[in-house]
N, CA, C and O atoms as a DFTB+ gen file, in Angstrom:
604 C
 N C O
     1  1      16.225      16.263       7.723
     2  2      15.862      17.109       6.609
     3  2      15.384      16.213       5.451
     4  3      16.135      15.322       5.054
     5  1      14.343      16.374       4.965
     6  2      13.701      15.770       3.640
     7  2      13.971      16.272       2.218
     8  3      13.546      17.414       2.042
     9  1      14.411      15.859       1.435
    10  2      14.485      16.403       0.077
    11  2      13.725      15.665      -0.807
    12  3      13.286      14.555      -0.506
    13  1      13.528      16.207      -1.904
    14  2      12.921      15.795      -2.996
    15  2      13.126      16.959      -3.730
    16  3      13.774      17.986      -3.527
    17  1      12.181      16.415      -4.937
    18  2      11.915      17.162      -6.126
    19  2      10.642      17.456      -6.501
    20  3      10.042      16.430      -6.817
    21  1       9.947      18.507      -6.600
    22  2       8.752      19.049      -7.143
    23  2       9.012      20.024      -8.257
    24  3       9.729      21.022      -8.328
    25  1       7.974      19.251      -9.353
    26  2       7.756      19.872     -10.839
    27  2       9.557      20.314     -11.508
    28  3       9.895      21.302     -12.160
    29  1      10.353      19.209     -11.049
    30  2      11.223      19.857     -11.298
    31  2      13.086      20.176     -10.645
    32  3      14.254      19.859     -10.871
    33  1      12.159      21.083      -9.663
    34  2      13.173      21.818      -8.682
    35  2      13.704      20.959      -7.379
    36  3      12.889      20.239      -6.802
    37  1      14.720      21.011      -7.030
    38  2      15.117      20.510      -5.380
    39  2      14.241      21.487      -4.684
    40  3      13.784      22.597      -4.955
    41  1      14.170      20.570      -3.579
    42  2      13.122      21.497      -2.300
    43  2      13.597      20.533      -1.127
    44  3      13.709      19.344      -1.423
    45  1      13.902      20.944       0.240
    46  2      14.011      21.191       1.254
    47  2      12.676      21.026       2.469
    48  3      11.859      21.947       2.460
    49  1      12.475      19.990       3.394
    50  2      11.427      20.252       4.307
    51  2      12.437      19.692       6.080
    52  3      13.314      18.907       6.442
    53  1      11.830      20.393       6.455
    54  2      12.758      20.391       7.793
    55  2      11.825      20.376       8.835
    56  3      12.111      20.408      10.032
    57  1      10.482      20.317       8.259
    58  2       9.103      20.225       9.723
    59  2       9.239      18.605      10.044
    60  3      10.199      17.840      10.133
    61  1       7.665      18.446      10.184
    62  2       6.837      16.887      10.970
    63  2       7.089      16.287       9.481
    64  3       6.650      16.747       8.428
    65  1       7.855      15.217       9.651
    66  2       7.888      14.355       8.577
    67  2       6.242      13.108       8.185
    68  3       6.045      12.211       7.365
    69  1       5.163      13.931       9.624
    70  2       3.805      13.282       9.297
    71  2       3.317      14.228       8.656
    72  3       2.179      13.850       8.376
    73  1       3.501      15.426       8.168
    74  2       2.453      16.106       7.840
    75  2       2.241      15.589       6.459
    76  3       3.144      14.834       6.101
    77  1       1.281      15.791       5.572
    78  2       0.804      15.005       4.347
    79  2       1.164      16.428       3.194
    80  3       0.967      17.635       3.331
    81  1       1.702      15.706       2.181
    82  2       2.351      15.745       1.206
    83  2       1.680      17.148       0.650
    84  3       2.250      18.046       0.031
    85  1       0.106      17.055       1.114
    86  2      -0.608      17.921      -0.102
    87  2      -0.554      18.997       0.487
    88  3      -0.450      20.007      -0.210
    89  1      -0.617      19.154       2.252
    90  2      -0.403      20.588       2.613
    91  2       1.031      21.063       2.559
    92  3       1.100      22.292       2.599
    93  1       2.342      20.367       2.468
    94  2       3.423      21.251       1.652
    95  2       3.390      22.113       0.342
    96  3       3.902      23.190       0.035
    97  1       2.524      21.144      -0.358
    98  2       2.398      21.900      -1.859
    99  2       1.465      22.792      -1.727
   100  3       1.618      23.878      -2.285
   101  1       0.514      22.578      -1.104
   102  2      -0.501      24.113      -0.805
   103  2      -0.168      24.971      -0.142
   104  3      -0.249      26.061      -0.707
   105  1       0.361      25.008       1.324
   106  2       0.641      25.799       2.219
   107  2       2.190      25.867       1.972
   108  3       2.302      27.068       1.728
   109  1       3.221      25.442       1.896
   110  2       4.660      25.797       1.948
   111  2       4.631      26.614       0.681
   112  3       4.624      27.845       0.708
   113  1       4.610      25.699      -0.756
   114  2       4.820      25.832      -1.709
   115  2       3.988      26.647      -2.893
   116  3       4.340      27.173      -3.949
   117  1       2.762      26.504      -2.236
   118  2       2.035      27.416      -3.269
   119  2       1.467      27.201      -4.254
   120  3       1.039      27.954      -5.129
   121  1       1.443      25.802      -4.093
   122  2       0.786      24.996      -5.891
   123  2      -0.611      24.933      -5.036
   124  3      -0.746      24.506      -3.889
   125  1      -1.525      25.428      -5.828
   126  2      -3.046      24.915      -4.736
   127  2      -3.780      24.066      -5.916
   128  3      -4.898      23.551      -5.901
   129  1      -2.907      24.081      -6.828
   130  2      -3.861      22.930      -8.046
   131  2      -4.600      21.220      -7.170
   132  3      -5.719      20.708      -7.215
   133  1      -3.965      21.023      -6.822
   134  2      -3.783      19.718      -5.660
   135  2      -5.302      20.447      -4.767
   136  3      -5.277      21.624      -4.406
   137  1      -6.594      19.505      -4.502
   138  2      -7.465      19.929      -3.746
   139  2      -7.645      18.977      -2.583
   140  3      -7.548      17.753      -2.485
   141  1      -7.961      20.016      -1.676
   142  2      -8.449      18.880      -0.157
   143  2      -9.824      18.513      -0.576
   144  3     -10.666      19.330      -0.947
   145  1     -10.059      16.749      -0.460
   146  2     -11.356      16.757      -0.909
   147  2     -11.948      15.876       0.645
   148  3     -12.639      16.439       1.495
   149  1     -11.563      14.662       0.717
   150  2     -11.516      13.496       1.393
   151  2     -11.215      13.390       2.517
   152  3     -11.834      12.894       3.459
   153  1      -9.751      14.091       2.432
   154  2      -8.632      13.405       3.213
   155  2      -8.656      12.039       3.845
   156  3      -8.457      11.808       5.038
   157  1      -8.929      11.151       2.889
   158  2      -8.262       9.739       2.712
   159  2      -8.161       9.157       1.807
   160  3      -8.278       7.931       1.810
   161  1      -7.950       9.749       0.911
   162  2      -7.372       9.227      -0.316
   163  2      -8.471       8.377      -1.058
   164  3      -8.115       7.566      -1.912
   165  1      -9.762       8.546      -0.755
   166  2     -10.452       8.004      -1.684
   167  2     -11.814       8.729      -3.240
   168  3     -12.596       8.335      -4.105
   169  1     -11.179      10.069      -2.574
   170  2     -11.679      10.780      -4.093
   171  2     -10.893      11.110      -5.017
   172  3     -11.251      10.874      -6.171
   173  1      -9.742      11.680      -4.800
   174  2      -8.709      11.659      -5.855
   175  2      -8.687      13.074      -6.033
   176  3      -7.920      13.300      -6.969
   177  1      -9.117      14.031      -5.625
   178  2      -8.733      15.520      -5.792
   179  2      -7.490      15.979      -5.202
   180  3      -7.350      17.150      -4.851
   181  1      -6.894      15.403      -5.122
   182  2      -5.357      15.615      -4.596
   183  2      -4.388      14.884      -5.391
   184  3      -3.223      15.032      -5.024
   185  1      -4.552      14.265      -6.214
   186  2      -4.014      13.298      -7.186
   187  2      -2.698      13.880      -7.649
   188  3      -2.917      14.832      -8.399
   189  1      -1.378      13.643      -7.468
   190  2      -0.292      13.970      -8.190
   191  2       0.454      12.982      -8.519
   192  3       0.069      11.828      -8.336
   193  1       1.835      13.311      -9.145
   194  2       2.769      11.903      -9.258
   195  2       3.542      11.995      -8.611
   196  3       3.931      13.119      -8.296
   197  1       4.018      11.077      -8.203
   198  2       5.145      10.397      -7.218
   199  2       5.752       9.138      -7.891
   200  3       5.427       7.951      -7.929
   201  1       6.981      10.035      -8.518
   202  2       7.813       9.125      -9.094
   203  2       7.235       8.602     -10.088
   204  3       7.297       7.376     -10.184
   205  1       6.612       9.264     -10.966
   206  2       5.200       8.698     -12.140
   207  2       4.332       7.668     -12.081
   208  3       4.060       6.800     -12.911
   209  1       3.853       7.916     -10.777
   210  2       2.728       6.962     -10.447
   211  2       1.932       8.300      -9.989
   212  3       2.446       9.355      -9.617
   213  1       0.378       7.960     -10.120
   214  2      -0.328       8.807      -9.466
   215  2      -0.879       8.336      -7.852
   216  3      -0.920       7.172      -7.456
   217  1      -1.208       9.332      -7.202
   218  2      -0.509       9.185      -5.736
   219  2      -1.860      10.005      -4.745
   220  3      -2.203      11.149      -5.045
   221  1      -2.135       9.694      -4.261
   222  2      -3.116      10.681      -3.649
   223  2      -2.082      11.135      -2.470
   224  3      -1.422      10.430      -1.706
   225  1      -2.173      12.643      -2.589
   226  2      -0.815      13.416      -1.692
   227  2      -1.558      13.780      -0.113
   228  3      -1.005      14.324       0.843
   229  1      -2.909      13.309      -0.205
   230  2      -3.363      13.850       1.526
   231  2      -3.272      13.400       2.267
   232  3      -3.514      13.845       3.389
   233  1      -2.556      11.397       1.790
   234  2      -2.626      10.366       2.778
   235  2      -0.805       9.878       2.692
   236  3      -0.334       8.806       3.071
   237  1      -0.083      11.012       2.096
   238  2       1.115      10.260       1.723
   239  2       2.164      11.443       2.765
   240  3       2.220      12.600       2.347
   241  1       2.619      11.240       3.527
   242  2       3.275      12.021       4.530
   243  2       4.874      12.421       3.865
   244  3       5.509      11.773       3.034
   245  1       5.261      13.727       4.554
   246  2       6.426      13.929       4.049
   247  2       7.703      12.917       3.667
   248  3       8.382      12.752       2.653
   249  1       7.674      12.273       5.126
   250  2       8.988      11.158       5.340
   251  2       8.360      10.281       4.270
   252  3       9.034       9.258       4.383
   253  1       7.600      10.086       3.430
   254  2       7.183       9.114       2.067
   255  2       7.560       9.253       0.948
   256  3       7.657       8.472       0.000
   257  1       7.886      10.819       1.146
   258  2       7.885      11.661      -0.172
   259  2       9.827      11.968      -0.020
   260  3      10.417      12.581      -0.910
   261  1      10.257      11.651       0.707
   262  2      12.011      12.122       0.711
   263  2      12.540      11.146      -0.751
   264  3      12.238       9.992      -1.052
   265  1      13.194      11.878      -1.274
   266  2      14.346      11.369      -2.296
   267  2      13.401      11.183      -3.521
   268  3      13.877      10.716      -4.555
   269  1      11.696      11.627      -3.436
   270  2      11.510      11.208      -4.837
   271  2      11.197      12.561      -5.271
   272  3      11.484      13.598      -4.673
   273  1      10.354      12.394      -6.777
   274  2       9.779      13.358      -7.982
   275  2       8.815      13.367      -8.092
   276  3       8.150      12.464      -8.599
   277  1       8.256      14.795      -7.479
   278  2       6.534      15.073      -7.054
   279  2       6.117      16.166      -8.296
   280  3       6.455      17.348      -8.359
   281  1       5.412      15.525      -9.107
   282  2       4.725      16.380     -10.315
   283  2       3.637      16.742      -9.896
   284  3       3.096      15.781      -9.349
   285  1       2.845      17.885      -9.853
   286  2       1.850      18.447      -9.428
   287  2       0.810      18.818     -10.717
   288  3       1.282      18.209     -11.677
   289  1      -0.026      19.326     -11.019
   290  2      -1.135      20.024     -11.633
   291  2      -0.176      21.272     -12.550
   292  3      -0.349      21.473     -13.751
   293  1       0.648      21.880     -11.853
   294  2       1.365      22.820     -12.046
   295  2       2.370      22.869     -13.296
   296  3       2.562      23.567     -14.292
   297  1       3.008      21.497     -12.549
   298  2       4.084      20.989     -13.722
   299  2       4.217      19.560     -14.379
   300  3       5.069      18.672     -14.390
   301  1       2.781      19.798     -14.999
   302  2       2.374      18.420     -15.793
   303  2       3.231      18.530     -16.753
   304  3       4.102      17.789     -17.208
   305  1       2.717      19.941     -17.078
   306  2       4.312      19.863     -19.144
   307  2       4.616      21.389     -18.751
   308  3       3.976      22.278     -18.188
   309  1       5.953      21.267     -19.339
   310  2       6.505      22.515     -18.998
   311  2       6.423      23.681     -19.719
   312  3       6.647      24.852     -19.411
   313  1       5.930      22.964     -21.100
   314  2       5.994      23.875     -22.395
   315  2       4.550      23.954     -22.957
   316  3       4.248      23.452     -24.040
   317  1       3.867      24.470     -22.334
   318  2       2.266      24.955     -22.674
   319  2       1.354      23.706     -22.116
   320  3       1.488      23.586     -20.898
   321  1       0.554      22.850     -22.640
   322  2      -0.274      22.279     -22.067
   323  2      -0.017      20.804     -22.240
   324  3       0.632      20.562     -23.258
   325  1      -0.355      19.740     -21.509
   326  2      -0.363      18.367     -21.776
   327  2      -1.199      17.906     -22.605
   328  3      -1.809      18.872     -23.063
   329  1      -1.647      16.751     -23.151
   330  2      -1.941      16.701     -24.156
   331  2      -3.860      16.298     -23.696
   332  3      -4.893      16.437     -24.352
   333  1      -3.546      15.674     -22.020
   334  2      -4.961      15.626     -21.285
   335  2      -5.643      16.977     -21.153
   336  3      -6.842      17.242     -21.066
   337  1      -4.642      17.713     -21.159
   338  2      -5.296      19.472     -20.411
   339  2      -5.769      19.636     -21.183
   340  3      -6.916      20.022     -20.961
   341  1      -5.371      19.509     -22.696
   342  2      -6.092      20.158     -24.269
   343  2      -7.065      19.161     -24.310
   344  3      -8.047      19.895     -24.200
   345  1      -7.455      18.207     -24.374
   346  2      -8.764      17.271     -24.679
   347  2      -9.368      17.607     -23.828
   348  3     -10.512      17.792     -24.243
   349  1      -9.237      17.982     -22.008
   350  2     -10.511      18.331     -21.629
   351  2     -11.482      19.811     -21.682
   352  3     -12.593      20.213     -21.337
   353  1      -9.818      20.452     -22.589
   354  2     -10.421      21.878     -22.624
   355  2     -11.462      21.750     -24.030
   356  3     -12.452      22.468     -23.891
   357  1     -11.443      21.098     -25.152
   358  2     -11.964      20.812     -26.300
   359  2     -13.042      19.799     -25.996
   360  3     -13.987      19.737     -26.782
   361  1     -13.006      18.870     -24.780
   362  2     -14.187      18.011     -25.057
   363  2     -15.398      18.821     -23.731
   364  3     -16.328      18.142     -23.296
   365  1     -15.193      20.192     -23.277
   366  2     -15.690      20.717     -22.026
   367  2     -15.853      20.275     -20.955
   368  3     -16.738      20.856     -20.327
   369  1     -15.356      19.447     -20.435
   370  2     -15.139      18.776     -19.394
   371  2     -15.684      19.286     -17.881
   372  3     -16.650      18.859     -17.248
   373  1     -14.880      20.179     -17.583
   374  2     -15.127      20.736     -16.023
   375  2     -16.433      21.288     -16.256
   376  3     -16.898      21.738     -17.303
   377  1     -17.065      21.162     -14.868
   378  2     -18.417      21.690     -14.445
   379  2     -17.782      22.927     -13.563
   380  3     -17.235      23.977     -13.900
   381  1     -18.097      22.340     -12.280
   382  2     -17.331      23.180     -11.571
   383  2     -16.389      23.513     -11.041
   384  3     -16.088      24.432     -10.279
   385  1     -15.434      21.916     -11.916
   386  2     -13.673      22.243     -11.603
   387  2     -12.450      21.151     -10.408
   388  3     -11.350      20.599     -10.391
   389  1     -13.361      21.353      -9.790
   390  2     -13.132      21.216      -8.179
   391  2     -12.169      19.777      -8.344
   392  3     -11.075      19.917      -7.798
   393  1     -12.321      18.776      -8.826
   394  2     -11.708      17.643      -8.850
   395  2     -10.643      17.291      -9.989
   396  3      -9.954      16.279     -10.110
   397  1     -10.738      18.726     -10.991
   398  2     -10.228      18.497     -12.384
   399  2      -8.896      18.721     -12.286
   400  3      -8.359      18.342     -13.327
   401  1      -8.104      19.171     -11.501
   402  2      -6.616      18.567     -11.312
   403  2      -6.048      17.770     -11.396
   404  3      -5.015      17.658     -12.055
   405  1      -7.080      16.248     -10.118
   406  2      -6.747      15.369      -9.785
   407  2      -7.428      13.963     -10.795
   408  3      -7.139      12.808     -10.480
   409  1      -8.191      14.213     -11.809
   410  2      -8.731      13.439     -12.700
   411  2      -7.891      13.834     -14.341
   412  3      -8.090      13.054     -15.272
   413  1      -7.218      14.750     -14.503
   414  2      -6.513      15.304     -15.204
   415  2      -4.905      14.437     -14.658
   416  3      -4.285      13.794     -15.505
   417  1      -4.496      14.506     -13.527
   418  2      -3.127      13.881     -12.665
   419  2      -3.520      12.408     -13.290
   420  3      -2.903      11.982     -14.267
   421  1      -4.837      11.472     -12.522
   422  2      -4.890      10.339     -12.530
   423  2      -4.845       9.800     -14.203
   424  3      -4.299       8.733     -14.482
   425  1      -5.419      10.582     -15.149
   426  2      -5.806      10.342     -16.473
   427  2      -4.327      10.381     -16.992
   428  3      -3.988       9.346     -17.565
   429  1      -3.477      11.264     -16.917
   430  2      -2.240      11.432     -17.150
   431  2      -1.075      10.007     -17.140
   432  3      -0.265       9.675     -18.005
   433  1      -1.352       9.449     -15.956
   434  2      -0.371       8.666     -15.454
   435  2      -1.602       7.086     -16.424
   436  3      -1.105       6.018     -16.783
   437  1      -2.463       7.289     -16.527
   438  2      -2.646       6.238     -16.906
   439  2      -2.489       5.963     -18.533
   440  3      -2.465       4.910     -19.169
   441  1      -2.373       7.627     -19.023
   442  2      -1.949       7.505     -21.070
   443  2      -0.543       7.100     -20.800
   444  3      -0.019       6.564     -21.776
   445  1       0.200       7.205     -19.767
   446  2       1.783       7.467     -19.130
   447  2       1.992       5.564     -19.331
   448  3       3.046       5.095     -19.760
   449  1       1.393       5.126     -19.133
   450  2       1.506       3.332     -19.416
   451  2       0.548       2.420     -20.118
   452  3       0.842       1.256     -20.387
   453  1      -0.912       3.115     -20.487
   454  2      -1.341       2.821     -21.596
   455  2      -2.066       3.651     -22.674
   456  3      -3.119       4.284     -22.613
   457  1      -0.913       3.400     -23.994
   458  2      -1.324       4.436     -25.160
   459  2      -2.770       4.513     -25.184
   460  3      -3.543       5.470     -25.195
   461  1      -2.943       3.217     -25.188
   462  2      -4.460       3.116     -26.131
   463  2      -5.541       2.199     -24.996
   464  3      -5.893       1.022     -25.070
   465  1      -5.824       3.069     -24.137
   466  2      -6.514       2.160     -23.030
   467  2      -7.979       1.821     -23.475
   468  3      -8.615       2.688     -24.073
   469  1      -8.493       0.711     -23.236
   470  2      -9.775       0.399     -23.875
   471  2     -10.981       1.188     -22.686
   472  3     -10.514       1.886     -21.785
   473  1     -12.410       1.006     -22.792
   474  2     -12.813       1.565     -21.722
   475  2     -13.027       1.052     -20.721
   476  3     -13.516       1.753     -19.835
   477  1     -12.758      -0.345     -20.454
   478  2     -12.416      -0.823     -18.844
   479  2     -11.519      -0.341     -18.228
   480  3     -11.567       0.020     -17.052
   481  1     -10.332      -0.265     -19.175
   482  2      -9.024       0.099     -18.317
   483  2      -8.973       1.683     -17.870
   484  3      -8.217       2.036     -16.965
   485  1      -9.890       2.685     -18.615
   486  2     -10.090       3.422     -18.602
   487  2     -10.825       3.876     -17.448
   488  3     -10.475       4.833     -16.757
   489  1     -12.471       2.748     -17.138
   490  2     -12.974       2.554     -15.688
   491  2     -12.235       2.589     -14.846
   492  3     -12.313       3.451     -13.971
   493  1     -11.104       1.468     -14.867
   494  2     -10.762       0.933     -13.665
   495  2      -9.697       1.844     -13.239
   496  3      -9.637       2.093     -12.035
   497  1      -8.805       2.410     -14.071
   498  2      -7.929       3.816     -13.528
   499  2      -8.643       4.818     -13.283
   500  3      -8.054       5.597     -12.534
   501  1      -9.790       5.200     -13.617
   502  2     -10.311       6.468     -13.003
   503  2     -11.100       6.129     -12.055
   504  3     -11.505       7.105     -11.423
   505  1     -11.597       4.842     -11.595
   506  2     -12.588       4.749     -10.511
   507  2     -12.512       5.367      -9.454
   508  3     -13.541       5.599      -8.820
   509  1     -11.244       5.793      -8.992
   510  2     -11.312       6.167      -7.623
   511  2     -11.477       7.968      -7.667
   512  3     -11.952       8.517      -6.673
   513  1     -11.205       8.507      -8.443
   514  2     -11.420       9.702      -8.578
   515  2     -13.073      10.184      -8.890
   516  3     -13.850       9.963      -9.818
   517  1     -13.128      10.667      -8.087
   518  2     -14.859      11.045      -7.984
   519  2     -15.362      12.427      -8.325
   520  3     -15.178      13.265      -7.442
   521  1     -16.027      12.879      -9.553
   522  2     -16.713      14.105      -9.641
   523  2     -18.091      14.184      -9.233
   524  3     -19.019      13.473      -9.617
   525  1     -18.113      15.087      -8.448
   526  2     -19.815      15.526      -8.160
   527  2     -20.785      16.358      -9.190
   528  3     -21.983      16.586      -9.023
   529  1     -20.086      16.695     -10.131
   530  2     -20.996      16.938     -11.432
   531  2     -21.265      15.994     -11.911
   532  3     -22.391      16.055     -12.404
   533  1     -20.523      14.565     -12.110
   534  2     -20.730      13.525     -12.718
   535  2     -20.681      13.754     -14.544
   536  3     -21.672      13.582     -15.254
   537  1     -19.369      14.153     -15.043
   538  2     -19.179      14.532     -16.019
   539  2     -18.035      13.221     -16.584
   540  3     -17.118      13.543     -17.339
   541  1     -18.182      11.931     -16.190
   542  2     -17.814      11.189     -16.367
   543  2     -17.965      10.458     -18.021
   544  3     -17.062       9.690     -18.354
   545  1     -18.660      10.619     -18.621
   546  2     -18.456      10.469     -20.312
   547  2     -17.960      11.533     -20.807
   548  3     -17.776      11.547     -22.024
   549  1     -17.642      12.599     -20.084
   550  2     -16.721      14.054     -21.141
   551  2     -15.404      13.310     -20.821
   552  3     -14.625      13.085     -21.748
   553  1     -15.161      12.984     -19.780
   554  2     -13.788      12.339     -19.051
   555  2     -13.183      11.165     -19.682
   556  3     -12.006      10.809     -19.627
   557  1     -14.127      10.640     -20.266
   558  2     -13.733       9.500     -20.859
   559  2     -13.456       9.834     -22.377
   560  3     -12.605       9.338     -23.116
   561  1     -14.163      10.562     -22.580
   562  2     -14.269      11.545     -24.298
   563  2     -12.883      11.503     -24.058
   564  3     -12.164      10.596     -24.478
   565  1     -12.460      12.529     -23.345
   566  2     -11.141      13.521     -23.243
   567  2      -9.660      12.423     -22.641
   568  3      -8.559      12.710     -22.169
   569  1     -10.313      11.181     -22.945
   570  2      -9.306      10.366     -22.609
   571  2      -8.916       9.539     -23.674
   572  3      -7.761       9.230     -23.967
   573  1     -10.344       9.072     -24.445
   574  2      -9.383       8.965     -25.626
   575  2      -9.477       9.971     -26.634
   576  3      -9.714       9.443     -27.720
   577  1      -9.389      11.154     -26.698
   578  2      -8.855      12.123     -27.523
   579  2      -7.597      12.245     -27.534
   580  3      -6.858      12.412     -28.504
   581  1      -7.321      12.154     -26.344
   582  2      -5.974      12.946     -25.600
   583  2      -4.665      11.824     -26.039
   584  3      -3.540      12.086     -26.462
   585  1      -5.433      10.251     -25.697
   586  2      -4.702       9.265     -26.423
   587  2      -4.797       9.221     -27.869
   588  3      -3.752       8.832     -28.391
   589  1      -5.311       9.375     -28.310
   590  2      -5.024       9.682     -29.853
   591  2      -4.236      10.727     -29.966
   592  3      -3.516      10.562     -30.951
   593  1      -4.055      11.575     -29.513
   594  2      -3.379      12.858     -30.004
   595  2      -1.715      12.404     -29.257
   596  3      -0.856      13.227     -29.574
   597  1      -1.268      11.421     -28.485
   598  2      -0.460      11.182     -28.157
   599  2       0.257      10.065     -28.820
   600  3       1.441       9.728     -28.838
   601  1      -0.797       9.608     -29.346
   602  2      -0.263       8.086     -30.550
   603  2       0.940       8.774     -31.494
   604  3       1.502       8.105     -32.361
């Protein structure tokens, strides 16, 4: 039996300790914020935390995920919005959405260890997350907004 914690709560998995992380939270659980983009972990639309690291959940199997703290899209902040969700809603960010969970997850974990990231560090944590609108200067807008508003 696998336990952990998502957004929160104890949870229980008792299947294939291979199945990948992101179809528990979609299919068991019901969070569909988390998107199938890749499935190998190299676009980042599945992006959550694990143990406050950001994590791509399509390549990370259950038995990976026992005993830790899986934050999702869902339960970034508990009490209205994070402070990334509000900068990308103010700097317009999403086109058509599709990846903005997991660039919202990755952006998160990286204000999560640096306040004030310059824009390399800013490159180099979001590189792997890929939008096909290519709305990549709103993203960066909404990254340091979001760090300022967290200073």
């Amino acid at each position: 039996m696998i336990q952990l914690k998502v957004n929160g709560g104890g949870q229980s998995f008792d299947g294939d300790p291979e199945m990948p992380l992101l179809w528990y939270l979609r299919d068991v659980l019901g969070l569909t914020g988390s998107k199938f983009g890749c499935g190998i972990g190299l676009c980042g639309a599945c992006t959550v935390h694990v143990n406050g690291q950001a994590t791509r959940s399509c390549v990370t199997v259950m038995r990976d995920a026992s005993e830790k703290e899986v934050i999702t899209i869902e339960g970034l902040e508990k009490n209205g919005l994070h402070p990334v969700q509000k900068a990308w809603m103010q700097m317009n960010v999403p086109q058509c959405g599709y990846c903005q969970a997991g660039q919202i997850m990755q952006a998160a974990a990286l204000l999560k260890n640096k306040t004030r990231p310059t824009d390399d560090e800013i490159h180099d944590a979001m590189s792997g997350n890929i939008c096909r609108c290519g709305t990549y200067q709103r993203i960066r807008g909404a990254i340091k907004a979001a760090a300022r508003e967290m200073a």
